[in-house]
ZAMARGU-4260 file (C-alpha; in steps of 0.2 Angstrom, whole numbers, plus 5000, padded with zeros to 4 digits):
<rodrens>
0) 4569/5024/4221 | 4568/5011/4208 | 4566/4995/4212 | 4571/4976/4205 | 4552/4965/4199
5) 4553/4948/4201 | 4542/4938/4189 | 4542/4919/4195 | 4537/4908/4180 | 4532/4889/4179
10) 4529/4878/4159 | 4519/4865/4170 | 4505/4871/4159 | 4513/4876/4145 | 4528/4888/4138
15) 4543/4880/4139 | 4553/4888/4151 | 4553/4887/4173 | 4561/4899/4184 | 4563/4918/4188
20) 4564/4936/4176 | 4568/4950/4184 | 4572/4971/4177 | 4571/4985/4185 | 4557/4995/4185
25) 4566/5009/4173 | 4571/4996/4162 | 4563/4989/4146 | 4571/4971/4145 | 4568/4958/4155
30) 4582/4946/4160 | 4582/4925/4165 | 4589/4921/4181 | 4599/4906/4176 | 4604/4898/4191
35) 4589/4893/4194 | 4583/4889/4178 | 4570/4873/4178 | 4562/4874/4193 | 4544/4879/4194
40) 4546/4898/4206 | 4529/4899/4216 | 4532/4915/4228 | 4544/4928/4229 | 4548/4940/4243
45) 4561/4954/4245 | 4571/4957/4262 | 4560/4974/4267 | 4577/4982/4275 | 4591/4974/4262
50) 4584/4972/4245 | 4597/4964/4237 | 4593/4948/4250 | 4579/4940/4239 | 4567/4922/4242
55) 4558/4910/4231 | 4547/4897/4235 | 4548/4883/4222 | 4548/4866/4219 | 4565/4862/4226
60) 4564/4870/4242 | 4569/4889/4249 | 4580/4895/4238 | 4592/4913/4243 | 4599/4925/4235
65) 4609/4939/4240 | 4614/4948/4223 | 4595/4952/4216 | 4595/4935/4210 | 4611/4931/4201
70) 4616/4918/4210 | 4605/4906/4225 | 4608/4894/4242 | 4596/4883/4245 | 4592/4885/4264
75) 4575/4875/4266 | 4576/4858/4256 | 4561/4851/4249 | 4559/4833/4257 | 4550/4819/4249
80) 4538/4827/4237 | 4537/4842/4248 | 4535/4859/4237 | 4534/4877/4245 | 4523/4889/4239
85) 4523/4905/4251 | 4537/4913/4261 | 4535/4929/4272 | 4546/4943/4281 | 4539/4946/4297
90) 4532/4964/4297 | 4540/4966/4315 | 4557/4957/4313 | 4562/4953/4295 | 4573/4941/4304
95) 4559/4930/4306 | 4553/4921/4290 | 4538/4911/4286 | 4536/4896/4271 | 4525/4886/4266
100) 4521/4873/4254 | 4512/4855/4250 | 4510/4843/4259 | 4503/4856/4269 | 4515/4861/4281
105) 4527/4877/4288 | 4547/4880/4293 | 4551/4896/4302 | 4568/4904/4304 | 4570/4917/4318
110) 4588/4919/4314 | 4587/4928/4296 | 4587/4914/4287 | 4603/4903/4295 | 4594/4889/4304
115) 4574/4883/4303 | 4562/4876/4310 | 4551/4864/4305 | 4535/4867/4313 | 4521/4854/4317
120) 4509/4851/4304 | 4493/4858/4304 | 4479/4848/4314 | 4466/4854/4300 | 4453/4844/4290
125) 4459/4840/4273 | 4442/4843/4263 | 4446/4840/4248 | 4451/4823/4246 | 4454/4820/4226
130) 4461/4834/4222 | 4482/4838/4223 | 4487/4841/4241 | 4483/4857/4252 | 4496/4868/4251
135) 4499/4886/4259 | 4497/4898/4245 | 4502/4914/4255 | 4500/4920/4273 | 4499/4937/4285
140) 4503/4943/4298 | 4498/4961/4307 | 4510/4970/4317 | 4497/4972/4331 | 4496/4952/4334
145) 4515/4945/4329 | 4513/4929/4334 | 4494/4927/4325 | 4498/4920/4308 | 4484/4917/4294
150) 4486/4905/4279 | 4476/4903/4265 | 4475/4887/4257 | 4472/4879/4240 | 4461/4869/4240
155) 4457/4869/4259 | 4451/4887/4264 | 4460/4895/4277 | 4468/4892/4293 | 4472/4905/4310
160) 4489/4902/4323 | 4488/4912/4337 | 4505/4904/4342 | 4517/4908/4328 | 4514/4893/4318
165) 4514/4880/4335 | 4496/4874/4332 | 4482/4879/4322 | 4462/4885/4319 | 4453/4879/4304
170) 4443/4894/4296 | 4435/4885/4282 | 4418/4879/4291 | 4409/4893/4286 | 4416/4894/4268
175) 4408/4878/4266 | 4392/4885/4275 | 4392/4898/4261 | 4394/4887/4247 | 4379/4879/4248
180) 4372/4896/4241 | 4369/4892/4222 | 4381/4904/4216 | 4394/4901/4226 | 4394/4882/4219
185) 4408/4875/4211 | 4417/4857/4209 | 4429/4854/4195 | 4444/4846/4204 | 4433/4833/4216
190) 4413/4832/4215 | 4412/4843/4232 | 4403/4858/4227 | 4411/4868/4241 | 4425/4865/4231
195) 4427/4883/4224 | 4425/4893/4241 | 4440/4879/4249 | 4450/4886/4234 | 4462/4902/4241
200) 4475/4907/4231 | 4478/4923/4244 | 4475/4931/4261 | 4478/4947/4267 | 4479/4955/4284
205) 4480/4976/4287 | 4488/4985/4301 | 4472/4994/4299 | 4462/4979/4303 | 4472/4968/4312
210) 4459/4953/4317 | 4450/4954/4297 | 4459/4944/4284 | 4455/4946/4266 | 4453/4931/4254
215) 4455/4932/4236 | 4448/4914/4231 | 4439/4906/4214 | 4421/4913/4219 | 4428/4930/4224
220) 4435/4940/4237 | 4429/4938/4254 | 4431/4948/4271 | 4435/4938/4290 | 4424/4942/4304
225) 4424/4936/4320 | 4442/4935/4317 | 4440/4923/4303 | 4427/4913/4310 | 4414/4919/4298
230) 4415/4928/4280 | 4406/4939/4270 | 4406/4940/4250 | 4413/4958/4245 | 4404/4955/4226
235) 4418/4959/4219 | 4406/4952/4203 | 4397/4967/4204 | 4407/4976/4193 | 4408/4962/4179
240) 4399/4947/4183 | 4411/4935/4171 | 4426/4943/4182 | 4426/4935/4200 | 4439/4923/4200
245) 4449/4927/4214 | 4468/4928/4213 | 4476/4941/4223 | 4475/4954/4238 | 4488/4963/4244
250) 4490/4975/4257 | 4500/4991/4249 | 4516/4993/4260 | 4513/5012/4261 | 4496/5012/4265
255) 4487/5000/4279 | 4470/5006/4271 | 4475/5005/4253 | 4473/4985/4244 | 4475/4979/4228
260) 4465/4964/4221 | 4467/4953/4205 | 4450/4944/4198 | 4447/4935/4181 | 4435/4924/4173
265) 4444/4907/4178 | 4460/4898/4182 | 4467/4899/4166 | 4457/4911/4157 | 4454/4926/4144
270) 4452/4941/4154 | 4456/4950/4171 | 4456/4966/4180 | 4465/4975/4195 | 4456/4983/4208
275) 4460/4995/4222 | 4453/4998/4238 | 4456/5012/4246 | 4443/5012/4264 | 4451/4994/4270
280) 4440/4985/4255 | 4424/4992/4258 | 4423/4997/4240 | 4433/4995/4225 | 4437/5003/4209
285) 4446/4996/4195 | 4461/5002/4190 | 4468/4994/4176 | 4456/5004/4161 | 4466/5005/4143
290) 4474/4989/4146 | 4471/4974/4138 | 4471/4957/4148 | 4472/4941/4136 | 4472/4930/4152
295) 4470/4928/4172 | 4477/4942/4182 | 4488/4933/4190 | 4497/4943/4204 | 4501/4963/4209
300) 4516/4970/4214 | 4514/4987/4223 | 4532/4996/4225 | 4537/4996/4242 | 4541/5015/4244
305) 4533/5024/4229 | 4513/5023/4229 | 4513/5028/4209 | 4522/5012/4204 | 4511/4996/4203
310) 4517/4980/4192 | 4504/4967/4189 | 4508/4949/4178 | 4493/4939/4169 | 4496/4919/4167
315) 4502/4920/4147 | 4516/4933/4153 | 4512/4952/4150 | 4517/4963/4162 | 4510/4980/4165
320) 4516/4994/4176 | 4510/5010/4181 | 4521/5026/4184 | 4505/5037/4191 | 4494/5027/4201
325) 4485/5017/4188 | 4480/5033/4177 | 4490/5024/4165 | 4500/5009/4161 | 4514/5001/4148
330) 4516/4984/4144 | 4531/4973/4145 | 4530/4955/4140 | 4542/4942/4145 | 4547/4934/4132
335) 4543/4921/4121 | 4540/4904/4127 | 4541/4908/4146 | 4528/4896/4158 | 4515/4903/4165
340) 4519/4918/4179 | 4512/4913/4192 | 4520/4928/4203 | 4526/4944/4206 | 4537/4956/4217
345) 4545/4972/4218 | 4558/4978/4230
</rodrens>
């Protein structure tokens, strides 16, 4: 089946252009979504059941669409300085969906989208004092658990809700523990050194592991125990020590064992790599071999139905898929003078 990719784009650090590309996966052009051109795109997510029903997270709110991205609603409105930054389809009820944004906060709509609910906000400790505002970057959620949400937070770790987003546990105490090893050090926003493992860009949760979130963060990618209450580094800088930056981890739709994970040498650097798991992130491989990554590794894009296809996007706009599983790979740039992609989708 071929599938639409979603590339969300922001020029808030360069490029000149902000908002959404998006081709088919047999196609070799990519097109501007204009109807939403200027605003900065954050997340994407596809309706798992009716793929023509499409969400993005930006800086104006929860925008719709119900053509692939032609034309958009806005359904959640950004107040004040409010942006959103993540959005979810339950895996149960993909009438139930998450967002989340900065100041750090969550709306929930049980209804497919038609009303929301704008949850309480988060009784966590905001660490990082100095630097922007904590914002949910992405959240899970295992079928096993429905009502257990986990959030990931940049730059503020990671959070639990065993109550579908009513209150909240702060993960983060013993990502700061760890940070007081010397490698796991880093303070570039603030003059916290815990800074870097606070820092999640991702989080994951499997079917297959239902109480063990994953986190791709800036000093790696780290395992949950004790439901989340502890982590432990999956040295990830094993297999290059200059690439553990941390920027995605996925679960692949079509297999609860199988993850995918993006990693580079910093925020806005020269080199990445995409790795797979496939024993639930015990051990990884890279997959992306032959192809040449001029910048961070920004975000993977499994398709849905067809385990062959993968799609991943650096930060300076190349694009690569895979037709056979990562054996081998083309490259499709966006085009010139697009932001920086900041994610990707496939459905």
């Amino acid at each position: 089946m071929t599938n639409t990719i979603y590339v969300g784009v922001t020029n808030r650090t360069g490029g000149s252009v902000s908002g959404l590309y998006r081709r088919t996966e047999d196609s070799d052009t990519w097109e501007f979504c204009d109807a939403i051109t200027g605003t900065h795109v954050h997340a994407i997510a596809v309706h798992p059941e009716d793929p023509p029903v499409v969400y993005a997270a930006t800086s104006k709110g929860l925008l719709r669409s119900e053509d692939r991205g032609t034309t958009w609603t806005c359904v959640v409105e950004s107040e004040g300085r409010e942006q959103l930054w993540s959005v979810l389809f339950h895996p149960n009820d993909p009438r139930t969906i998450l967002t989340g944004g900065a100041p750090l906060g969550l709306h929930r709509s049980d209804d497919g989208g038609r009303t929301w609910k704008h949850m309480p906000r988060p009784k966590v400790a905001e660490r990082m004092v100095g630097a922007f505002p904590s914002r949910i970057m992405r959240m899970g959620v295992a079928p096993q658990h429905p009502d257990v949400i986990w959030a990931g937070m940049e730059v503020n770790g990671a959070m639990r809700s065993d109550d579908g987003g009513e209150s909240w546990t702060d993960l983060s105490g013993d990502l700061v523990a760890l940070s007081r090893e010397p490698h796991l050090e880093s303070a570039i926003l603030t003059k916290d050194k815990a800074e870097g493992m606070l820092d999640v860009h991702a989080i994951c949760v499997s079917s297959a592991a239902p109480e063990t979130p994953f986190l791709a963060l800036r000093m790696g990618l780290f395992r949950g125990e004790d439901r989340g209450m502890h982590w432990t580094d999956l040295n990830i800088g094993q297999h290059a020590a200059h690439l553990r930056y941390g920027r995605d981890i996925v679960v692949a739709p079509w297999d609860p064992h199988t993850l995918f994970a993006c990693v580079a040498d910093s925020s806005r650097g020269q080199a990445g790599r995409l790795y797979r798991s496939e024993d639930t992130g015990a051990t990884w491989t890279q997959i992306d071999r032959g192809v040449s990554v001029n910048s961070t590794m920004m975000g993977v894009a499994p398709n849905p139905a067809n385990p062959a296809r993968i799609h991943c996007v650096t930060r300076q706009g190349q694009t690569f898929s895979t037709d056979d599983g990562g054996a081998s790979w083309r490259a499709l740039p966006l085009p010139e003078g697009s932001g920086a992609a900041v994610a990707i989708t496939c459905g």
